[in-house]
N, C-alpha and C positions, 0 to 999 in steps of 0.2 A: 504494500500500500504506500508505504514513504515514498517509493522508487518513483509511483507512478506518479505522486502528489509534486513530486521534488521536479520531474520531468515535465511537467506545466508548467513552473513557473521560472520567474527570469531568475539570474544570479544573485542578486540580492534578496530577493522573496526564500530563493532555494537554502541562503546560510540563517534564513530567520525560522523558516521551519525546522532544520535541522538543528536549530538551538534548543525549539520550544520541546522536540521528539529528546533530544539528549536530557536534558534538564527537568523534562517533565510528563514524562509517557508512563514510567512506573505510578507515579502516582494521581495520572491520568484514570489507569484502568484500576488502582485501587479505590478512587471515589467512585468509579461504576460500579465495580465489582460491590464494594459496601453498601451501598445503596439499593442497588436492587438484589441482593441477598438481603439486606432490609425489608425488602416490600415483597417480600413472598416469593420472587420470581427461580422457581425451581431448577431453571436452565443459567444461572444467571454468572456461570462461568465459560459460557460461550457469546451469550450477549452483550457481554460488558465489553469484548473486544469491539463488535459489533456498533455501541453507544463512543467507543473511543475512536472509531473511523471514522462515524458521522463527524465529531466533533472535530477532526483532523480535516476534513474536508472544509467545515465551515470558518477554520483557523484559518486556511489555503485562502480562501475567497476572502475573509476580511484585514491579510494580513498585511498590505498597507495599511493599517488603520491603527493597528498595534503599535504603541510609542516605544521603542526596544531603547530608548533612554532614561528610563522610567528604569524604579527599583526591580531585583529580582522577583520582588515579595509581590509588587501590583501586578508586574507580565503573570507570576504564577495566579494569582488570584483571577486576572481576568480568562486565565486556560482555563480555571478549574471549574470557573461559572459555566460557561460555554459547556464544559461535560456533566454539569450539573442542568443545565438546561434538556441538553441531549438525553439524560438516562427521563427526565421530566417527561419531556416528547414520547419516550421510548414506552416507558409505564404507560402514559395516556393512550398511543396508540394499541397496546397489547390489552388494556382496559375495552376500550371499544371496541376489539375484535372480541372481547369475551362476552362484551355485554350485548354485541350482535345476536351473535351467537348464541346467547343464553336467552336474549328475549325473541330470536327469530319466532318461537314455537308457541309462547304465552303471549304477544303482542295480536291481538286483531291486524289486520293489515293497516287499517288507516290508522292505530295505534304507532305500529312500524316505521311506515311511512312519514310517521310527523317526528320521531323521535330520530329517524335520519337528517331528515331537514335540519333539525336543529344540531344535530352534530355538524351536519355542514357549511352550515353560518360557523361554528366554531370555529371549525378547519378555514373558515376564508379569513374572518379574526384575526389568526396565528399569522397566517399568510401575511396579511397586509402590516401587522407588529412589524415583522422580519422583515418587512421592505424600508421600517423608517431609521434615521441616524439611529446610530450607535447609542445616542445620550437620551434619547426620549425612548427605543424598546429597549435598553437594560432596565433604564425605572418603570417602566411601564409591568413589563414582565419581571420583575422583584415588587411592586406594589401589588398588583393583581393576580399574579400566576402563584405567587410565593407568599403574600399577603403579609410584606414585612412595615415594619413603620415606616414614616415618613425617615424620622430621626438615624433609624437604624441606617437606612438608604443612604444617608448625610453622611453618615461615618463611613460607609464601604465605600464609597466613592472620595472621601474628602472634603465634600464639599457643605455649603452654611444649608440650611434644610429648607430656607425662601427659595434656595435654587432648585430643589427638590422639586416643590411645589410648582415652581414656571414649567419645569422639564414637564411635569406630568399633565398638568393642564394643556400648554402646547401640544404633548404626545397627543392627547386626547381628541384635539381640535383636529391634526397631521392624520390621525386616525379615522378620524370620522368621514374627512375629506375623501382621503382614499380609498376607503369601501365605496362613498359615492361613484366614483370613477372606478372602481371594480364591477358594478354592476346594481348599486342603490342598495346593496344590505344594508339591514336598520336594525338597530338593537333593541 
């Protein structure tokens, strides 16, 4: 997987991934690995590689964006969200195949039917997060996905908790937009 990741991208992207896989892959796949051995997942030492590729992929995509001037301590923490985000995704989506799957038989159809809908509006949700800066879906997705304080937010980031509050209202505003222009979901 490095080989392949490393081979997209140019020479300076190639020596930032291979800093972040040196410095920080073991303990990549051990917050998988603990996490969803946390949350029941019985397979959860072949998934967790699984949760740490996704997450090596979306390192690849955003990794101009990574300050690699920035302490050890912040590049590790902004890794470890991102695979915390991922086993997040990972759970949620093996939730919904369960819960398909578990209500395909008890659900009426139009029961069915509307309980996909609404998982589908969720999936466009996530979608449209992930299309906005950096600064508006990490608090967005740590306010609401994670349901942490304002406060708490202030401190993982650094920054005073009034800027919290701009980031999440903007996000909110960037969000709302975007669904419009994705096709008019409405919450």
């Amino acid at each position: 997987m490095l080989l392949l990741l490393l081979s997209m991208a140019d020479q300076d992207e190639s020596e930032k991934i291979e800093y972040i896989y040196r410095n920080f892959h073991k303990d990549m796949l051990y917050l998988a690995r603990s996490r969803l051995r946390a949350a029941g997942d019985g397979n959860y030492a072949v998934n967790c590689e699984d949760v740490v590729q996704n997450a090596f992929v979306k390192i690849t995509k955003y990794i101009h964006a990574i300050d690699f001037s920035r302490s050890e301590w912040k590049i590790k923490t902004y890794v470890m969200s991102i695979v915390s985000n991922e086993v997040s995704n990972f759970l949620r989506d093996m939730k919904q195949m369960e819960d398909i799957d578990r209500y395909a038989d008890e659900l009426s159809d139009e029961s069915f039917l509307e309980a996909l809908h609404i998982r589908q509006r969720y999936d466009e949700v996530v979608r449209a997060i992930e299309q906005l800066d950096e600064k508006y879906r990490l608090v967005l997705l740590y306010r609401f996905e994670r349901g942490m304080e304002v406060a708490e937010i202030a401190a993982l980031f650094g920054v005073l908790e009034m800027t919290v509050y701009t980031r999440i209202r903007r996000g909110k505003t960037l969000l709302l937009q975007l669904l419009d222009k994705m096709g008019g979901t409405s919450i």
